[in-house]
C-alpha positions in Angstrom: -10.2 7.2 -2.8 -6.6 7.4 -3.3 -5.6 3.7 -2.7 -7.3 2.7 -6.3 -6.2 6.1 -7.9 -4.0 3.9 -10.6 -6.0 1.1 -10.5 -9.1 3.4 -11.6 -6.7 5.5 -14.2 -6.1 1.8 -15.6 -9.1 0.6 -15.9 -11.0 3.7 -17.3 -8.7 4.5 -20.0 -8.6 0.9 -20.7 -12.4 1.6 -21.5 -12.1 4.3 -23.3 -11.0 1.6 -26.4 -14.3 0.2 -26.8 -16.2 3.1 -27.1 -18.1 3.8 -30.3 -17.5 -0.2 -31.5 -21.0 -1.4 -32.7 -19.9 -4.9 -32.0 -17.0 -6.8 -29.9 -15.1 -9.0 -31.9 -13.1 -11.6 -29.9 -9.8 -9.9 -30.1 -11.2 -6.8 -28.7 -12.1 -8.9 -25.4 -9.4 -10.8 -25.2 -7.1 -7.0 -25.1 -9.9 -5.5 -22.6 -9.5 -8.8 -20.8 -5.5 -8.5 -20.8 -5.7 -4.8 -20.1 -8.0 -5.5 -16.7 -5.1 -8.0 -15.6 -2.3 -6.6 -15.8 -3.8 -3.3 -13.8 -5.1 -5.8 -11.3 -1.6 -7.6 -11.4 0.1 -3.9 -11.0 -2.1 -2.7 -7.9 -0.9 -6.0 -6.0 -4.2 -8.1 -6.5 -3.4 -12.0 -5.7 -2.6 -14.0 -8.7 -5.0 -16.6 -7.9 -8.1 -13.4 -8.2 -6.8 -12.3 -10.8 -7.0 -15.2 -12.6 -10.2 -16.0 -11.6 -11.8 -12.6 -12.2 -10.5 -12.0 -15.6 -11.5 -15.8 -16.6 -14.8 -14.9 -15.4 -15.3 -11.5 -17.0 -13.9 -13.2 -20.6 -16.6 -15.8 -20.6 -19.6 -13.3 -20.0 -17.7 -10.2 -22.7 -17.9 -13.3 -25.1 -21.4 -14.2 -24.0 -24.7 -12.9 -25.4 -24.9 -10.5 -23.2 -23.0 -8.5 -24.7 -23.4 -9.5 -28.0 -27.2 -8.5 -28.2 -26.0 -5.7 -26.1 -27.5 -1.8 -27.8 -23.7 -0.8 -26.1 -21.2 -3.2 -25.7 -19.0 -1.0 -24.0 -21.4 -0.4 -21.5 -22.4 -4.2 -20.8 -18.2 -4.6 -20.5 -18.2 -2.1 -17.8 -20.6 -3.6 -16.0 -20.0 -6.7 -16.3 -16.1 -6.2 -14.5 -18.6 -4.0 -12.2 -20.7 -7.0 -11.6 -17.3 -9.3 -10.6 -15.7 -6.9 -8.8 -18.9 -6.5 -6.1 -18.5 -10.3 -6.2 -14.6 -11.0 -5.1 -15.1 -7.8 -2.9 -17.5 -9.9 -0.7 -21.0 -9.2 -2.8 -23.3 -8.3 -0.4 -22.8 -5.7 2.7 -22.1 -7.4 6.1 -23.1 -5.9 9.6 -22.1 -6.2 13.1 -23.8 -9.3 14.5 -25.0 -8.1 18.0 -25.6 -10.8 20.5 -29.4 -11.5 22.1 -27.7 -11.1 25.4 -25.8 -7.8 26.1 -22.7 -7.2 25.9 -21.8 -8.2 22.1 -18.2 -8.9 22.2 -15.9 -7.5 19.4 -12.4 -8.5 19.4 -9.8 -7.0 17.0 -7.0 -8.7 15.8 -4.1 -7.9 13.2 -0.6 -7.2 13.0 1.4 -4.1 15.0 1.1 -0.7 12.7 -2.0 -2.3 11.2 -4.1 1.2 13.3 -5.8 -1.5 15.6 -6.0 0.7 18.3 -7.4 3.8 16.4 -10.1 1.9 14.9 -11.1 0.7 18.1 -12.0 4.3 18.8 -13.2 4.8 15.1 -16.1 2.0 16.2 -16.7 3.0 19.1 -17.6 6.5 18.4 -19.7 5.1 15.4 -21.4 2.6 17.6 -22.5 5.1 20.2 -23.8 7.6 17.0 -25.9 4.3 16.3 -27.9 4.5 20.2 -24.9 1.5 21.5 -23.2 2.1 24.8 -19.4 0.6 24.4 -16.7 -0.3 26.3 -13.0 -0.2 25.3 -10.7 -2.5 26.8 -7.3 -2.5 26.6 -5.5 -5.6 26.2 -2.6 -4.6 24.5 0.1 -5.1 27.2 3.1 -5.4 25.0 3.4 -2.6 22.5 5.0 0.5 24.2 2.4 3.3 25.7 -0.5 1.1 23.9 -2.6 1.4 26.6 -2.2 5.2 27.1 -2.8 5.5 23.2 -6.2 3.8 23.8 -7.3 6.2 26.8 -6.5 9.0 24.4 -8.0 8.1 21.7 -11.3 7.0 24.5 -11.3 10.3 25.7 -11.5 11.6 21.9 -14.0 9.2 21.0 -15.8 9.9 24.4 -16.1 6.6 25.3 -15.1 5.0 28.1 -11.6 2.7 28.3 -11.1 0.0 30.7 -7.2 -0.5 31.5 -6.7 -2.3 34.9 -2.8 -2.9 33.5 -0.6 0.0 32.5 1.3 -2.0 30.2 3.9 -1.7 28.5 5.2 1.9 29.2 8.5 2.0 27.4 12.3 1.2 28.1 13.0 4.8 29.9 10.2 4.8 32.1 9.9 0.9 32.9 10.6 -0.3 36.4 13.5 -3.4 36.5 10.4 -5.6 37.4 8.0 -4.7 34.9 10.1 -5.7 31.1 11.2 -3.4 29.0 10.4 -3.2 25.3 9.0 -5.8 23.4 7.8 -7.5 27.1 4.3 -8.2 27.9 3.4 -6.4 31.7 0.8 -7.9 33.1 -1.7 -10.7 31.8 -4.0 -9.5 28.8 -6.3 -13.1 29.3 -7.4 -11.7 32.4 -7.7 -8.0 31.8 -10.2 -9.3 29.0 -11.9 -11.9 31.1 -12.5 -8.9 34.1 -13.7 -6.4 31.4 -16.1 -8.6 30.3 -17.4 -8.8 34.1 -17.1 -5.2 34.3 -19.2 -4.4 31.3 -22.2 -6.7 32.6 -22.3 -4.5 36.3 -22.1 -1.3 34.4 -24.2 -2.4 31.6 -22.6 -1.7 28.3 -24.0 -3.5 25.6 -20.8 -3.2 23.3 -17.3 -4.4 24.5 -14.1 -4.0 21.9 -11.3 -5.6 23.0 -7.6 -4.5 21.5 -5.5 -7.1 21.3 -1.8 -7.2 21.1 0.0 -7.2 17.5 3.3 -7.9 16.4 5.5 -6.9 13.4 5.2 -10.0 11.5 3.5 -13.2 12.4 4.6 -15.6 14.9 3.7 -18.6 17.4 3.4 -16.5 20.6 1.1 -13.8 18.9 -1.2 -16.6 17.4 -1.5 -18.1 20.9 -2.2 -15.1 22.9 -5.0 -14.1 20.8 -6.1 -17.4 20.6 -5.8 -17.9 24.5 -7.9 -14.4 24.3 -10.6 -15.8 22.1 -11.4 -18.5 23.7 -11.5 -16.7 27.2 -14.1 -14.3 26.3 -15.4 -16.0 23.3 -16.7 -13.0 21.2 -19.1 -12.5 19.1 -17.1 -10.9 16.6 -13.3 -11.2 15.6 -12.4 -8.6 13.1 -9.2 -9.0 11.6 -7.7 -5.4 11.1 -5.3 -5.0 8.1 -3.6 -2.0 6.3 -4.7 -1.9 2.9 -1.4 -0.6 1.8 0.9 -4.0 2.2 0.2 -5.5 -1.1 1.0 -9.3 -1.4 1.6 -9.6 2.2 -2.2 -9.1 2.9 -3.0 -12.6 1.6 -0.7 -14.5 3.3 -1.3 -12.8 6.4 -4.8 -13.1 6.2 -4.6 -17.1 6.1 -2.2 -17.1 8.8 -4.6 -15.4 11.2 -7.6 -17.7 9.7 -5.8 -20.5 10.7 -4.4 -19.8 14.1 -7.4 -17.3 15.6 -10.2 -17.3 13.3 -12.0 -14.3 12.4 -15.1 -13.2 11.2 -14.9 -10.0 9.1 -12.4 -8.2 7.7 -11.3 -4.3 8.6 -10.0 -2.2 6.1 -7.7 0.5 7.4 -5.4 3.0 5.7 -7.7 3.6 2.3 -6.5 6.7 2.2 -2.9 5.9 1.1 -1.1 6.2 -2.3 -0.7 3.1 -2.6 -2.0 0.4 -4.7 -4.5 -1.3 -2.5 -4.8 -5.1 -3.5 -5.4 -6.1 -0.3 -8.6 -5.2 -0.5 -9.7 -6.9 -3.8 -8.1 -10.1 -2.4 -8.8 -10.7 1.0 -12.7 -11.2 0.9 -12.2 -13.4 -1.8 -9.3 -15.3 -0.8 -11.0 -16.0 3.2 -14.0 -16.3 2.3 -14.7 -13.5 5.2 -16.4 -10.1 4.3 -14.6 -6.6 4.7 -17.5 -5.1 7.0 -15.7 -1.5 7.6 -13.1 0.4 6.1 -10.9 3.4 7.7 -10.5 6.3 4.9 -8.3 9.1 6.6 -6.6 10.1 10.1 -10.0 11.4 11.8 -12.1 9.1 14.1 -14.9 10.2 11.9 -13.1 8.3 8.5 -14.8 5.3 9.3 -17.6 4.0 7.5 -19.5 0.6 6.7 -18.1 -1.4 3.6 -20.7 -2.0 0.7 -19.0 -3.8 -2.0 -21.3 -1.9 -4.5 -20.5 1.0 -3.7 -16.5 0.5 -3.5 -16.7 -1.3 -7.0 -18.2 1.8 -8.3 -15.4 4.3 -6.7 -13.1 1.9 -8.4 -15.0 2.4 -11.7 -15.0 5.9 -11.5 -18.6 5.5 -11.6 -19.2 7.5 -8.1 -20.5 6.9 -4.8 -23.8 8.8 -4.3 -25.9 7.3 -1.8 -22.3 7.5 1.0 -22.2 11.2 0.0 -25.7 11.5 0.7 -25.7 9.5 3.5 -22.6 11.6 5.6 -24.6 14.7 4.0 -27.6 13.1 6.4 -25.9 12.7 9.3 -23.7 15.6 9.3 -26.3 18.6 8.3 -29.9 19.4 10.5 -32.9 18.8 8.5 -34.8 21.3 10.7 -31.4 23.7 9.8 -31.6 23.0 6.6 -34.8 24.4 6.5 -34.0 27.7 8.1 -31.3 28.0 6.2 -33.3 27.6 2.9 -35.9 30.6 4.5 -33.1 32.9 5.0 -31.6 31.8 1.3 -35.2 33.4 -0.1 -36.2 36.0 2.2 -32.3 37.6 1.6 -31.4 37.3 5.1 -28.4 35.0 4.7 -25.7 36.1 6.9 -21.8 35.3 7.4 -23.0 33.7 11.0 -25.1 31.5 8.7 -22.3 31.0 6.4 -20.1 29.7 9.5 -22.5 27.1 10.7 -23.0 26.1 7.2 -19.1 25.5 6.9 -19.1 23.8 10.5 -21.8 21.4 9.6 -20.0 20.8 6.1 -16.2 19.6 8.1 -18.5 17.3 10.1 -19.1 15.5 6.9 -15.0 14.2 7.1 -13.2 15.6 4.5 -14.0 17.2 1.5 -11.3 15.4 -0.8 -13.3 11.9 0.1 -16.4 13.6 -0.3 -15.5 14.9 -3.9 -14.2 11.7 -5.4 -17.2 9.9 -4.4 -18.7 12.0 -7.5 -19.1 10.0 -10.8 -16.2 11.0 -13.3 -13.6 12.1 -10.4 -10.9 10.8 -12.3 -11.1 14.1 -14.7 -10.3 16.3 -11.8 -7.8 14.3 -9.9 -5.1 17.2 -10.1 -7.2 19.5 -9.2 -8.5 17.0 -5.9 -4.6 16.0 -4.9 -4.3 20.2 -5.3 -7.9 21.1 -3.1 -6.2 22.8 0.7 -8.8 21.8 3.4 -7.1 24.4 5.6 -8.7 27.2 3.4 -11.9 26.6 5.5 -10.4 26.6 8.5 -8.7 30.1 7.6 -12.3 31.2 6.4 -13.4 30.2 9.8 -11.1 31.9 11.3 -11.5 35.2 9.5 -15.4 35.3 10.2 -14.9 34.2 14.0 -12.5 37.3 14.2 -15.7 39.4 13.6 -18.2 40.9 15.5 -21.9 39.5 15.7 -23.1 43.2 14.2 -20.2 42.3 11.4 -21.0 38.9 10.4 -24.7 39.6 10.2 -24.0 43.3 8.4 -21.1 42.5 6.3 -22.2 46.3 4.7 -20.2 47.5 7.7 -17.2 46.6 7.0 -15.1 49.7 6.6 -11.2 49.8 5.9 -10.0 49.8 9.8 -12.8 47.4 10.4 -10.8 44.7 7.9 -7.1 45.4 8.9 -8.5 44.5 12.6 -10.0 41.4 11.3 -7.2 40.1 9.3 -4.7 40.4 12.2 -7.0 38.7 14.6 -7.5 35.5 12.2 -3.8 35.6 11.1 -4.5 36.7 7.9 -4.3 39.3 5.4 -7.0 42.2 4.5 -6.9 41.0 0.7 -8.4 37.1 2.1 -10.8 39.2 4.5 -11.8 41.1 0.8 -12.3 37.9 -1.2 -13.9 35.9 1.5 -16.6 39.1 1.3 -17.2 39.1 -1.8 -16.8 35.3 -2.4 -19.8 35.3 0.5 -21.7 38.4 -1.5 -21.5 36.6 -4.7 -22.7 33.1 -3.4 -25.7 34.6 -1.4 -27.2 36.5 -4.8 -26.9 33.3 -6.7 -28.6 31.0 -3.8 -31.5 33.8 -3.5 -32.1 33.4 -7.2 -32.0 29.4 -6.7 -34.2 29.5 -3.7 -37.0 31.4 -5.8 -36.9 29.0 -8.6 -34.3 31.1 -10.8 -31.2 29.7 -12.6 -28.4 31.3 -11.0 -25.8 34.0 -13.6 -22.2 32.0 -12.9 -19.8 34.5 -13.6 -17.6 33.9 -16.8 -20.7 32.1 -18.5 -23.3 34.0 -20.6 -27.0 33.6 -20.2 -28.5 30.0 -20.2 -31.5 30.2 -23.1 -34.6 29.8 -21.5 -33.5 30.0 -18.6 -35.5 32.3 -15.9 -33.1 34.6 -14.3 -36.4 37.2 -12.5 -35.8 35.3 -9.6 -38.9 32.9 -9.9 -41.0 36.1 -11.5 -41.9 35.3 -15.1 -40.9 38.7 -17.1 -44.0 39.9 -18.9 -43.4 40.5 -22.8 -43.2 43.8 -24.2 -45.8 45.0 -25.4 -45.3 45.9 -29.5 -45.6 49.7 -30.2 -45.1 51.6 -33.7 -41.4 53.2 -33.5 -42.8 55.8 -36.8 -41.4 59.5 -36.1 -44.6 60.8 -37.5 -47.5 60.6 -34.9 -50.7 60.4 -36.7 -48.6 57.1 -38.8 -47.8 56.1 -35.1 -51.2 56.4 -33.5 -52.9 54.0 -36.4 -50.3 51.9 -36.2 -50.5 51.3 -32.8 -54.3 50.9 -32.8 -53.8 48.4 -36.0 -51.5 46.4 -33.2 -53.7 46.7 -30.6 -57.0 44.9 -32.8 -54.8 42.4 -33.8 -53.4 43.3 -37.2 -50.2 43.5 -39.0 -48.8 46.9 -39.2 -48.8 48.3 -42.7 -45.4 49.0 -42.8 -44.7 45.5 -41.9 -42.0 43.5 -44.2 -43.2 41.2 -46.5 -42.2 37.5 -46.0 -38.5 37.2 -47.9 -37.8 40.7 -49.2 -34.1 41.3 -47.8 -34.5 43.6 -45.4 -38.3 44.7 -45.8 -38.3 46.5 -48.6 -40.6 46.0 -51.9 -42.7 44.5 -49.7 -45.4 47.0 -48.8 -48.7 45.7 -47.9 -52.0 46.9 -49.5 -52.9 50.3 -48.6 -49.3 51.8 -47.3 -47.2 54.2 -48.9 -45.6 52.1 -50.6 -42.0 52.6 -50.0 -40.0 52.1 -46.6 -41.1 53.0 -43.7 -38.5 54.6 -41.4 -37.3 52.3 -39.1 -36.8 50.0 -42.4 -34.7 52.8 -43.7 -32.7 53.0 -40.2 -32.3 48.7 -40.4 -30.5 49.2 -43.5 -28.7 52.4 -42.6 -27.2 50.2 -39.9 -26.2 47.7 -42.0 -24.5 49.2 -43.9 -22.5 50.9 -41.1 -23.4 53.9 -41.9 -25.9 54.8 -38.6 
């Protein structure tokens, strides 16, 4: 997650130092201790956590803990692991639905916080979880809000109720409805009539976007307020960008004081920058982060484990969210089909597409890849990673005919120029992506039947079963001897078990002086042709 890029550099590398120490000596916590600070104090982390954390982590490194610990670096790492979960809320928080449809979810935050996005963010995850909500816009005052919302509704495919056009900008504004920066229409009612809406239609979720503004003030605090205690909600999630640094504390208390709120929304965790809002909010309020938004897509939204994000931070990974989006993006029943075709070598580029399709679905593969453990190492190579390469690979295989995509064996000369101009690219791309797609389906037929697949550029894996599932049968051993009748006794020797009489003796170089009983007692001559070879003369 970009946000704690630095933060992560710092505190791996940081790390690093105590690895290989058999035992921590005071001054090496107290330097881990100061390290931990000053990247916490560097990514914007309140003073008053940072202090506290680092206080807290120093007493348990000096501990005994650690000091009976078999790795002390290890116990360090999780120990900052362990008070990380803890200022980051410790345990996971989820929506609190109401006994008595609708539950009521009002958001709150300041203007450019992406309030109105993530109202369509949770709504599109809420109705993936079997709910039924309602959008309601309430944001009079910001310019085209309300037509943002319907938008983003209509993406989301969840319906918007907006009995008020708002505010619809200075150019298009009638003399008696404001212009901008003036509230059209009265958002205490809009929400108090949604709320009777939702009841006759039955919705059991209703997320109300409230007005922001661009710093805080009296008449924002009241009109949310004046909204809260109209509709009294069930749930008042206050919606900040995890990008503003300081601010973020200071804001935070303002809106605990003036509205209240009950959970915390992360937004904007895919930014650059250094993200200590999040470590300082939960900790500072007292309220949980419940969900955080991790890119542009209404499908960059997920559920906020403190765990798991102390682990990202770590660079210890995020497995069970990767598996989880792997879950709900790909088709067990597919899956299984797919895994068939895999083994019976009937894999096609058709099969490749919906593969890919399912794979986008997921959100995108940048997140996806620096929820692996050690994703620090290949940061470059992640900020480098072009998502649109599998759009252009979808393009190039939808350019082709169902015959082609299922027989890529087809696919002459003319056949490739035709598809390259139809998906906008070039007959060398249309090349790779073939072979790419021959190379991939050999190795997954040799995984599906129990093989270990030959990655090109690597030699053979030792003991590793490349028959494809088949165990190769040993050769049997057989007399190389140019003379046949030597040959044919040799062979039958083999065959009842014996040791051919030609056979070296144990530690003569090479086999020779080593004759057993009853041979001729010189070389035989595939002893002669061993040493011939040696000496480079064969």
């Amino acid at each position: 997650m970009a946000t704690f890029g630095n933060l992560t550099d710092r505190l791996v590398d940081t790390f690093k130092n105590l690895r290989g120490k058999g035992k921590l000596s005071p001054a090496d916590v107290d330097g881990t201790v100061r390290e931990i600070r000053r990247a916490l104090l560097d990514a914007d982390v309140s003073l008053d956590v940072v202090k506290d954390f680092t206080s807290k982590v120093r007493e348990r490194a000096l501990g005994d803990e650690v000091s009976k610990a078999l790795n002390p670096a290890q116990q360090v790492v999780q120990i900052v692991n362990d008070e990380l979960v803890a200022i980051l809320g410790g345990e996971a928080r989820r929506i609190q639905f109401s006994k008595n449809p609708p539950t009521v979810i009002m958001l709150a935050g300041l203007q450019g916080a992406g309030k109105t996005t993530l109202a369509g963010k949770l709504a599109k995850w809420l109705a993936k979880e079997n709910h039924t909500p309602l959008l309601v816009a309430a944001d009079l005052q910001r310019p085209n809000a309300v037509t943002q919302l319907k938008v983003v509704g209509e993406q989301a495919g969840v319906p918007v109720f907006a009995p008020e056009p708002g505010n619809v900008g200075a150019e298009d504004a009638a003399p008696s409805r404001g212009f901008f920066g003036g509230t059209v229409g009265n958002p205490v009612k809009v929400a108090k009539d949604a709320m009777k809406f939702a009841r006759d239609k039955q919705y059991d979720v209703v997320i109300v976007d409230t007005a922001g503004r661009l710093g805080v003030d009296q008449e924002l605090m009241k009109q949310a307020a004046d909204i809260r205690k109209a509709i009294d909600p069930d749930e008042v999630f206050f919606v900040i960008d995890a990008m503003i640094g300081q601010d973020a504390v200071a804001t935070a208390k303002a809106f605990q004081e003036g509205v209240d709120f009950t959970a915390v929304v992360l937004t904007k965790l895919d930014g650059d920058a250094r993200g200590g809002a999040a470590l300082s909010v939960a900790s500072v309020t007292g309220r949980p982060i419940i969900f955080a938004s991790t890119g542009e897509g209404l499908d960059d939204f997920e559920p906020f484990y403190p765990d798991r994000m102390a682990s990202r931070i770590l660079d210890l990974g995020d497995i069970l969210t990767l598996i989880e989006q792997a879950q709900g993006a790909f088709d067990e029943e597919e899956a299984r089909k797919t895994a068939e075709k895999f083994a019976t070598d009937s894999f096609t580029l058709d099969d490749f597409l919906k593969q890919m399709q399912q794979l986008k679905n997921m959100g995108s593969i940048k997140n996806m890849l620096g929820m692996l453990p050690g994703a620090k190492g290949m940061r470059q190579q992640l900020e480098n990673f072009d998502e649109s390469e599998i759009t252009r690979t979808e393009a190039i295989i939808q350019s082709m005919t169902m015959q082609e995509r299922r027989q890529p064996k087809v696919l002459n000369g003319s056949r490739r120029v035709r598809i390259a101009r139809g998906s906008g690219t070039t007959v060398t791309e249309v090349n790779a992506l073939v072979n790419r797609f021959e190379q991939a389906a050999k190795m997954m037929k040799t995984v599906a039947k129990g093989g270990v697949p030959q990655v090109p550029g690597m030699g053979p894996i030792p003991g590793a079963n490349f028959g494809g599932g088949r165990k190769q049968q040993p050769k049997k051993k057989s007399s190389k001897s140019g003379n046949p009748a030597k040959r044919a006794a040799e062979n039958a020797a083999m065959a009842a078990g014996a040791k051919p009489s030609s056979g070296a003796a144990a530690g003569s170089g090479f086999g020779l002086g080593g004759g057993n009983p009853g041979s001729a007692g010189g070389p035989s001559e595939e002893e002669l042709a061993s040493l011939q070879k040696f000496l480079g003369r064969g």
